[in-house]
C-alpha positions as CSV (number, residue, x, y, z in Angstrom):
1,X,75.5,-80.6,-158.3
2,X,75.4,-83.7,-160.8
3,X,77.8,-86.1,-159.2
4,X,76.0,-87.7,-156.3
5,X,72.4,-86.3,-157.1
6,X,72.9,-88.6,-160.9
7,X,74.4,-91.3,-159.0
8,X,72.5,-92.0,-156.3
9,X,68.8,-91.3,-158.5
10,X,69.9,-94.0,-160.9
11,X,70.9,-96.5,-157.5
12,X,67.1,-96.2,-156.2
13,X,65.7,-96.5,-159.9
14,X,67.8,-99.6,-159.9
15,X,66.5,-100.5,-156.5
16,X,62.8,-99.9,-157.6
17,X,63.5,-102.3,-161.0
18,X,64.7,-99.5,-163.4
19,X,67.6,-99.3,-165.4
20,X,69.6,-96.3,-166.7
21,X,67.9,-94.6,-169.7
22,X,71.0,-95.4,-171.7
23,X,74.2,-97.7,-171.7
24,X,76.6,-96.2,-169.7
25,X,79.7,-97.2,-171.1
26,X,80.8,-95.4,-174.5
27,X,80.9,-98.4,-176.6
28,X,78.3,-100.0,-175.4
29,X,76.1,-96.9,-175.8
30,X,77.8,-96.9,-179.7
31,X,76.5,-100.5,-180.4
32,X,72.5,-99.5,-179.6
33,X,72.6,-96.8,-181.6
34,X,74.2,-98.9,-184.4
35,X,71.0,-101.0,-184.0
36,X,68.9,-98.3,-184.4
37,X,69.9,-96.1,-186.7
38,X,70.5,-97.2,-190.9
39,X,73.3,-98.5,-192.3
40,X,73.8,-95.2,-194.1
41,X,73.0,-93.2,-190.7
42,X,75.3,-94.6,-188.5
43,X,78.4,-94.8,-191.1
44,X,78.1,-91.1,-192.1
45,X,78.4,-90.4,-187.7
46,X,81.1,-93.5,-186.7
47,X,83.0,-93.4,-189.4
48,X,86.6,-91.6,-190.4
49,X,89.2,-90.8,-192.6
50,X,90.8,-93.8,-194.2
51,X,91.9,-96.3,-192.0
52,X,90.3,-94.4,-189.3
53,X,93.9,-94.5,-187.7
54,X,93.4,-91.1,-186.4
55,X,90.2,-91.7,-184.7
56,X,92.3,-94.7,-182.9
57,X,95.2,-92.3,-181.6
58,X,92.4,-89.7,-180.0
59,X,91.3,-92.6,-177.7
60,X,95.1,-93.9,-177.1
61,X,95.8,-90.5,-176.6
62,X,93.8,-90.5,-173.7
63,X,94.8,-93.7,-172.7
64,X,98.6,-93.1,-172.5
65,X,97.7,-89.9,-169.8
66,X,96.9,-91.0,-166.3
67,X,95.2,-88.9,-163.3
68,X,97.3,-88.2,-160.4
69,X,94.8,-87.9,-157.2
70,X,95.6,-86.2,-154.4
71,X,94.8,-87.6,-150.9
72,X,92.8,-86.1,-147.5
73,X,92.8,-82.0,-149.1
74,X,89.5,-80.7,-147.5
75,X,88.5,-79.7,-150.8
76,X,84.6,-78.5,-150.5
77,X,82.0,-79.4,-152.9
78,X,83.5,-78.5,-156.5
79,X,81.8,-75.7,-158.3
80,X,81.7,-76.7,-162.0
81,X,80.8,-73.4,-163.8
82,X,83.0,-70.9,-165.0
83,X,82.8,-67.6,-167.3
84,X,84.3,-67.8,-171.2
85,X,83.3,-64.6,-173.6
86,X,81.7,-62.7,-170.4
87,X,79.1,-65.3,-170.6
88,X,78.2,-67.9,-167.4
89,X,79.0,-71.5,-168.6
90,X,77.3,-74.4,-166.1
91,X,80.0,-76.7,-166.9
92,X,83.5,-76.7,-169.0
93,X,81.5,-78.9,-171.5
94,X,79.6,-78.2,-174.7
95,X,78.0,-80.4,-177.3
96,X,80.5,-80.2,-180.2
97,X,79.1,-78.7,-183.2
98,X,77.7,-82.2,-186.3
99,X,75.7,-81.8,-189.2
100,X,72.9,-84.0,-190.3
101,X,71.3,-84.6,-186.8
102,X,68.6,-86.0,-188.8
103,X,69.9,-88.9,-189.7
104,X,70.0,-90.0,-186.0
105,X,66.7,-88.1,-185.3
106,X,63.8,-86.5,-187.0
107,X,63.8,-83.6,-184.6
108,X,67.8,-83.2,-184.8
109,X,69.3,-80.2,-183.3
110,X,66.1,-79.0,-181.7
111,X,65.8,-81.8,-179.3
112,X,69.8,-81.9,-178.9
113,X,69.6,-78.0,-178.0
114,X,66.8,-78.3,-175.6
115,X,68.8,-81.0,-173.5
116,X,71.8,-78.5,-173.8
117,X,70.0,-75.6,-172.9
118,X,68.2,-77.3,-169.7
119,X,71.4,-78.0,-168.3
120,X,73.0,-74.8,-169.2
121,X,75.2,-76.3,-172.0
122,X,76.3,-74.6,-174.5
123,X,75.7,-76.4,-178.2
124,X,77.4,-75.3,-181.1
125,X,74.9,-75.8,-184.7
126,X,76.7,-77.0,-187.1
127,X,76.9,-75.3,-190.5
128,X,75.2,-78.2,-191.9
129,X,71.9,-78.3,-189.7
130,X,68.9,-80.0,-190.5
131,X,66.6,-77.5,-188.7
132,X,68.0,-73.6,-189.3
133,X,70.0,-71.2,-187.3
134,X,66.9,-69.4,-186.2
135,X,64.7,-72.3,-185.1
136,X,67.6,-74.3,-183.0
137,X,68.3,-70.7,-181.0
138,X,64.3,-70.0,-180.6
139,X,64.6,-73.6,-179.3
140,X,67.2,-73.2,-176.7
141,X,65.4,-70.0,-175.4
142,X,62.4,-71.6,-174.9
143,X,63.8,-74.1,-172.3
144,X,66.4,-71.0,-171.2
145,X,66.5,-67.7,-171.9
146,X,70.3,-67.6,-171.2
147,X,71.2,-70.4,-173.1
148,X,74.1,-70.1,-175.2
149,X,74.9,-71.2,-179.1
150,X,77.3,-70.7,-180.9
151,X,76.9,-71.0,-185.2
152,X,79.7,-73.1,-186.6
153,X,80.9,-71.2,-190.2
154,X,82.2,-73.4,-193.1
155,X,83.6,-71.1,-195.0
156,X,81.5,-71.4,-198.7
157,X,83.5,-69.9,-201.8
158,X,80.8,-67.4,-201.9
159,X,81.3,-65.0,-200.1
160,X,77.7,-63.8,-200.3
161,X,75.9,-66.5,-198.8
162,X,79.2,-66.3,-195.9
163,X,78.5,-62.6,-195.2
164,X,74.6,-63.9,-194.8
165,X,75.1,-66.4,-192.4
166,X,77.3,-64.0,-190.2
167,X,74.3,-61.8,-190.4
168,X,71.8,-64.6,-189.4
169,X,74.3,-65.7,-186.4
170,X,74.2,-62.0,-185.2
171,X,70.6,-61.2,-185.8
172,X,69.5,-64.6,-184.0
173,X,71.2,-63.9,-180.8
174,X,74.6,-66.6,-181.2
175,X,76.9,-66.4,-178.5
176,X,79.5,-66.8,-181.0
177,X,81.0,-68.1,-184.4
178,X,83.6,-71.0,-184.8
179,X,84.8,-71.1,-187.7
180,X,86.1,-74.5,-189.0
181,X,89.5,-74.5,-191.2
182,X,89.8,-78.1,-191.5
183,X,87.3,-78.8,-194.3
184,X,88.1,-77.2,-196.9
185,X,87.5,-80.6,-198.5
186,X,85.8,-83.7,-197.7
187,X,88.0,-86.6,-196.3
188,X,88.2,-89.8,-197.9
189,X,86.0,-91.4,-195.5
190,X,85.2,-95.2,-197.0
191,X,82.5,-95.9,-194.6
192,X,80.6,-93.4,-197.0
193,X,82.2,-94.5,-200.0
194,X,81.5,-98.0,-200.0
195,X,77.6,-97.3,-199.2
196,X,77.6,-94.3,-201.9
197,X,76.2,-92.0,-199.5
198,X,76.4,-88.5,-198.7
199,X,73.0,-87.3,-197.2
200,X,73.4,-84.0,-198.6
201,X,72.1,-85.1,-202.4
202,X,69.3,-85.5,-200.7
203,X,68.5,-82.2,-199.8
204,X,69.2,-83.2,-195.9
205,X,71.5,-81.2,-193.8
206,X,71.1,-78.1,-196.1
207,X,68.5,-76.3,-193.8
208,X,71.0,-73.2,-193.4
209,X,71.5,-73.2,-197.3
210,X,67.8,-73.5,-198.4
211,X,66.3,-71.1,-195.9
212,X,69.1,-68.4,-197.1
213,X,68.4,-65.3,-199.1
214,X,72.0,-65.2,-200.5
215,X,71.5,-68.7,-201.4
216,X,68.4,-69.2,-202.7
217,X,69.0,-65.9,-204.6
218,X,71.7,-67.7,-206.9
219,X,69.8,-70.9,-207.9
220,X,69.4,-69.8,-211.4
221,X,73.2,-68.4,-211.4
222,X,75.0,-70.8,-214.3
223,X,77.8,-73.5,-212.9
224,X,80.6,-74.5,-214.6
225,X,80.7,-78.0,-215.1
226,X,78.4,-80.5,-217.3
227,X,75.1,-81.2,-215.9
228,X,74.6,-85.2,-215.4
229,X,72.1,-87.3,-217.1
230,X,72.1,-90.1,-215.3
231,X,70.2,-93.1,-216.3
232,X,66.8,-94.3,-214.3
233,X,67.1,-96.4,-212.0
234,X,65.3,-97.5,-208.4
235,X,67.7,-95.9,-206.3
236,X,67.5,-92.8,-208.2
237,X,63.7,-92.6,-207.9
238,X,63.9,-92.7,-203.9
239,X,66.7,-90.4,-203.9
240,X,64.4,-88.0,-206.5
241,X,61.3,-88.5,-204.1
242,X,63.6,-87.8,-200.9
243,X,64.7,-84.5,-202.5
244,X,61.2,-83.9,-202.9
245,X,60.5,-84.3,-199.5
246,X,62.8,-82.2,-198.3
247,X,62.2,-79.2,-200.7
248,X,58.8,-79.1,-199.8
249,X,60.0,-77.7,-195.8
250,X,61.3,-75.1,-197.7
251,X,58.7,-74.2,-200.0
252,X,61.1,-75.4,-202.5
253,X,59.8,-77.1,-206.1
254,X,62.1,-80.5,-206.8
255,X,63.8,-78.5,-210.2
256,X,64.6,-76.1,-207.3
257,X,66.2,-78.2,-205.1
258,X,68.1,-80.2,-207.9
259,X,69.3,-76.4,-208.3
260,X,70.3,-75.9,-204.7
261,X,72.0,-79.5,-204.2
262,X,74.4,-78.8,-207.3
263,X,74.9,-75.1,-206.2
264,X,75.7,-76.9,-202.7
265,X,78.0,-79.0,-204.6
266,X,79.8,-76.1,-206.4
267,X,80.2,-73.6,-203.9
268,X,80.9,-75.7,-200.3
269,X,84.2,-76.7,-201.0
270,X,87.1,-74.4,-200.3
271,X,90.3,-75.6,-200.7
272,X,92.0,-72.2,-201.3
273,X,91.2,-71.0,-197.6
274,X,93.5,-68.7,-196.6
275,X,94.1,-66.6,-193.3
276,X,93.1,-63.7,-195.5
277,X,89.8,-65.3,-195.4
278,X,89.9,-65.4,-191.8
279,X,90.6,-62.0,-191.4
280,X,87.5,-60.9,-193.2
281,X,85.6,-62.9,-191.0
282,X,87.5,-61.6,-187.8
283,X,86.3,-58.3,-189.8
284,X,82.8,-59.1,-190.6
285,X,81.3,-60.0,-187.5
286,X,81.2,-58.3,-183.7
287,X,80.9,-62.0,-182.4
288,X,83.7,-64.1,-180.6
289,X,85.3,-66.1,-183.2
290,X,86.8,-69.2,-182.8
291,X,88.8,-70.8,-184.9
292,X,88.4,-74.4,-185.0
293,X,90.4,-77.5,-186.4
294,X,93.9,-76.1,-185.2
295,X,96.6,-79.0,-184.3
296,X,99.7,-76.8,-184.8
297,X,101.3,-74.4,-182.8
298,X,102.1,-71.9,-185.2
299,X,98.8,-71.7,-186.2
300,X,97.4,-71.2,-182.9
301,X,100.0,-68.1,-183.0
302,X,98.5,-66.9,-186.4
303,X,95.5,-67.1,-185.7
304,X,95.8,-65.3,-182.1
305,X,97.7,-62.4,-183.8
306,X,94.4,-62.1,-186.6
307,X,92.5,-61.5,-183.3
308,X,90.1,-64.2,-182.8
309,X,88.7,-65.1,-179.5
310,X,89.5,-68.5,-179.1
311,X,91.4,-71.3,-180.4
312,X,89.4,-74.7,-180.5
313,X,92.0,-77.8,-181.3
314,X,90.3,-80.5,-183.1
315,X,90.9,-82.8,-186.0
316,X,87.5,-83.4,-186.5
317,X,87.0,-86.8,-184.8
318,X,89.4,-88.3,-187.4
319,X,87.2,-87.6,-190.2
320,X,89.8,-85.4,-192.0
321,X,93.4,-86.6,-192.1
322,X,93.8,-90.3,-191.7
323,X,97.4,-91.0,-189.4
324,X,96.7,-87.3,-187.9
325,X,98.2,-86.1,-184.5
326,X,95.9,-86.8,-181.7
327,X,93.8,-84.0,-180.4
328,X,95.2,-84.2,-177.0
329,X,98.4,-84.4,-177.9
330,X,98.5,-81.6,-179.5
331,X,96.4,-79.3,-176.9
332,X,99.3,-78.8,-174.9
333,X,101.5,-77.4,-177.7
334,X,98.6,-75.2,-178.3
335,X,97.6,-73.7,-175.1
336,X,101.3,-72.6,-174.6
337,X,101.2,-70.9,-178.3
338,X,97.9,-69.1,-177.2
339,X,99.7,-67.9,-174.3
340,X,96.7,-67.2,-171.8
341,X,95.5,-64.7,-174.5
342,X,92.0,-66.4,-175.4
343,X,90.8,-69.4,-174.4
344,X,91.3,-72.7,-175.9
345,X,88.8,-75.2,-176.0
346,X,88.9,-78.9,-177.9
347,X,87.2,-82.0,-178.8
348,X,88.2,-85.4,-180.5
349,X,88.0,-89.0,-178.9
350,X,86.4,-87.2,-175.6
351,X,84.2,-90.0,-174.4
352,X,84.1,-90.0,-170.4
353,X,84.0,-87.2,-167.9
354,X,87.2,-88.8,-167.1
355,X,88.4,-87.7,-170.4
356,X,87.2,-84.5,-169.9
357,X,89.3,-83.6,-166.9
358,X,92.5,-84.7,-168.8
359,X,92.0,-82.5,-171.2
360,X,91.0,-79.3,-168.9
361,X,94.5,-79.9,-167.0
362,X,96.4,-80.2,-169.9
363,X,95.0,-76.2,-170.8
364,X,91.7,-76.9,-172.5
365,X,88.8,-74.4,-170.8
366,X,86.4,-76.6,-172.2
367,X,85.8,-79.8,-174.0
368,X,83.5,-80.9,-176.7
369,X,81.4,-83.8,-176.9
370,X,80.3,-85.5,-180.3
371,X,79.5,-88.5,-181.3
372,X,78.3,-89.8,-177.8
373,X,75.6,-87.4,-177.7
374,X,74.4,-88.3,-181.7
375,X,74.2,-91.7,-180.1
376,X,72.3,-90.3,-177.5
377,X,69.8,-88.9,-179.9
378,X,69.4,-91.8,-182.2
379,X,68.2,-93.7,-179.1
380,X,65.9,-91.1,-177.2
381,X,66.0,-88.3,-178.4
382,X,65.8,-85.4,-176.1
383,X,65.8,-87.5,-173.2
384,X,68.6,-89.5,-174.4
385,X,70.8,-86.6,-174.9
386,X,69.6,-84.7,-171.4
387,X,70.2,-88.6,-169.7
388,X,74.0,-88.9,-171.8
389,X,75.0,-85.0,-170.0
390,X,73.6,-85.9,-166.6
391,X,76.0,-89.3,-166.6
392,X,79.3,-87.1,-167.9
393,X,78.5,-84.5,-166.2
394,X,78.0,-86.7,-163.1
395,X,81.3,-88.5,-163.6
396,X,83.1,-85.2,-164.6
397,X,82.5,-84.1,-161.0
398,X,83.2,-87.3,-159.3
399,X,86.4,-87.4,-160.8
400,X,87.4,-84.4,-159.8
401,X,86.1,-84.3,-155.9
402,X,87.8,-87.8,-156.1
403,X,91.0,-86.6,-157.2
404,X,91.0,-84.1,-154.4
405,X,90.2,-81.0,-156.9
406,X,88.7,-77.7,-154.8
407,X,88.6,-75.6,-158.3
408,X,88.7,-75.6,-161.6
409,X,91.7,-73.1,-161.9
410,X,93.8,-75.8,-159.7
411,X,93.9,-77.7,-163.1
412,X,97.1,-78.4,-164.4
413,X,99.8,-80.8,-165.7
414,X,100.8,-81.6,-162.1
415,X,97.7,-83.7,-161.6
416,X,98.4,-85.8,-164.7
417,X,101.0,-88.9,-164.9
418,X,102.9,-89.5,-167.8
């Protein structure tokens, strides 16, 4: 379906003068949107847990596993879509669920979910969305009625505005929640640290928060903890005047928002997550729930006995635990513990369609894409994320007819060397 159509479309361009929409290769794709995006921008997406060590052993991951093609096996045109949660998936792809989209775009998740959606993609929101829940799903229907999204949950220590979002997942039509149990704190990320900048004192990525009736229902709750006075300065002005900005989206006054960001503050954090907290979730909500951030095996087994739907092995692009196992490496370990009983799906370091079919024969059902696609949507927005699927998609399916691949079930270890 993508393969040869995306191939041979961008060979005539080429013949007529054009050139691809976007860089092809990852890094060079990486470097444009470094170009365009701010200083502050492209740090908070690129960047990782202290030495970033772990966002080096994703890619070496990949690089240490080799494809094993097999020669002259018939195999008819490959048939990329498949069925997870007794919904029809076009591809084992989806777009990985990363807050903040506005840094790379003003219309964020909206133009990222219409790509998705036109290509029958599924796109996970992320919990920290700068457009909400409602508006990114309406979005995705408009281009396809059957598009799918899932709502990624991080789990607030109230459980109040928690038991809202579920609702807002059900009531907006989500094709599932993933839950994500590796932030229960922010890593040390010094990309961030060194510019000072977390977006979300400036109101941006809090769309889920400040359009919530839980949420905004608390502002005048008291806080424990001394209220700052900082002292006046430039940089606090335009922060001030951003936080305006945003508040007025949400028909929200300034004192309001100053409210909502230290409420934000207070309440996001969880570090006392628990699988007793994944239970009530499991509990809460008649949605597939997948649990995502998983690296150990025992884990996967926990959380398969709670009864969640899937398993979704991550560590978070690196952005958690600096010197962390690799994604990859630990997928296998993982789709053994899960034992065929849900289905596992991961991301981390996946850059290439090549990557991709690694990962489904090593177990994975599907794989997520992230920061490619943020690149993507820095540079062109819609089109630039709908022109970044067609290429991996594209090479996803090469790969695979190359390697002599007839279906996706075929998938295993015995195609991989090493």
């Amino acid at each position: 379906m993508w393969g040869r159509r995306v191939q041979q479309a961008i060979y005539l361009r080429g013949f007529l003068g054009e050139r691809p929409p976007l860089p092809l290769h990852p890094e060079a794709l990486e470097r444009a949107a470094k170009r365009r995006m701010s200083p502050e921008a492209f740090a908070y997406v690129a960047g990782g847990a202290g030495l970033e060590a772990t966002m080096e052993q994703n890619r070496r991951a990949f690089a240490q596993v080799a494809l094993w093609p097999r020669m002259l096996r018939g195999a008819p045109p490959l048939d990329l879509t498949l069925t997870l949660w007794g919904k029809p998936w076009a591809a084992p792809l989806f777009l990985a669920p990363i807050g903040v989209l506005e840094l790379a775009h003003p219309e964020a998740e909206l133009a990222a979910v219409r790509a998705a959606a036109q290509r029958g993609i599924p796109f996970m929101v992320s919990n920290q969305a700068s457009y909400p829940l409602e508006e990114v799903v309406e979005a995705a229907k408009g281009v396809n009625p059957e598009a799918l999204v899932f709502f990624q949950l991080y789990h607030s220590t109230d459980p109040r505005v928690v038991a809202s979002f579920l609702r807002r997942a059900e009531k907006a039509g989500c094709a599932g929640v993933v839950l994500t149990v590796d932030t229960v704190q922010l890593g040390w990320r010094p990309r961030d640290l060194e510019l000072g900048h977390l977006p979300f004192l400036k109101g941006q990525g809090l769309a889920m928060y400040l359009t919530d009736p839980a949420f905004r229902a608390a502002l005048e709750e008291p806080l424990e903890g001394p209220s700052l006075r900082p002292r006046p300065t430039l940089a606090l002005l335009q922060n001030l005047l951003a936080l305006r900005r945003a508040g007025k989206r949400f028909g929200l006054s300034l004192p309001q928002m100053q409210k909502a960001v230290r409420r934000f503050v207070a309440t996001y954090s969880f570090p006392e997550l628990s699988w007793e907290e994944v239970r009530r979730v499991r509990e809460a909500t008649a949605l597939p729930l997948l649990l995502k951030g998983l690296l150990h095996p025992e884990d996967v087994a926990q959380a398969v006995a709670l009864g969640v739907d899937g398993v979704y092995v991550s560590n978070h692009g690196g952005r958690q635990v600096d010197g962390s196992l690799a994604a990859l490496k630990a997928l296998p370990l993982a789709v053994e513990a899960a034992g065929g009983k849900v289905p596992v799906l991961m991301d981390s370091g996946v850059r290439t369609g090549a990557d991709a079919v690694k990962a489904l024969a090593l177990g994975a059902q599907a794989v997520g894409l992230g920061r490619p696609y943020v690149y993507a949507l820095a540079l062109r927005g819609e089109k630039g994320v709908g022109a970044l699927l067609d290429h991996f998609l594209a090479e996803l399916e090469l790969t695979l007819a190359l390697m002599g691949v007839a279906r996706l079930e075929e998938l295993g270890p015995g195609w991989l060397y090493g």
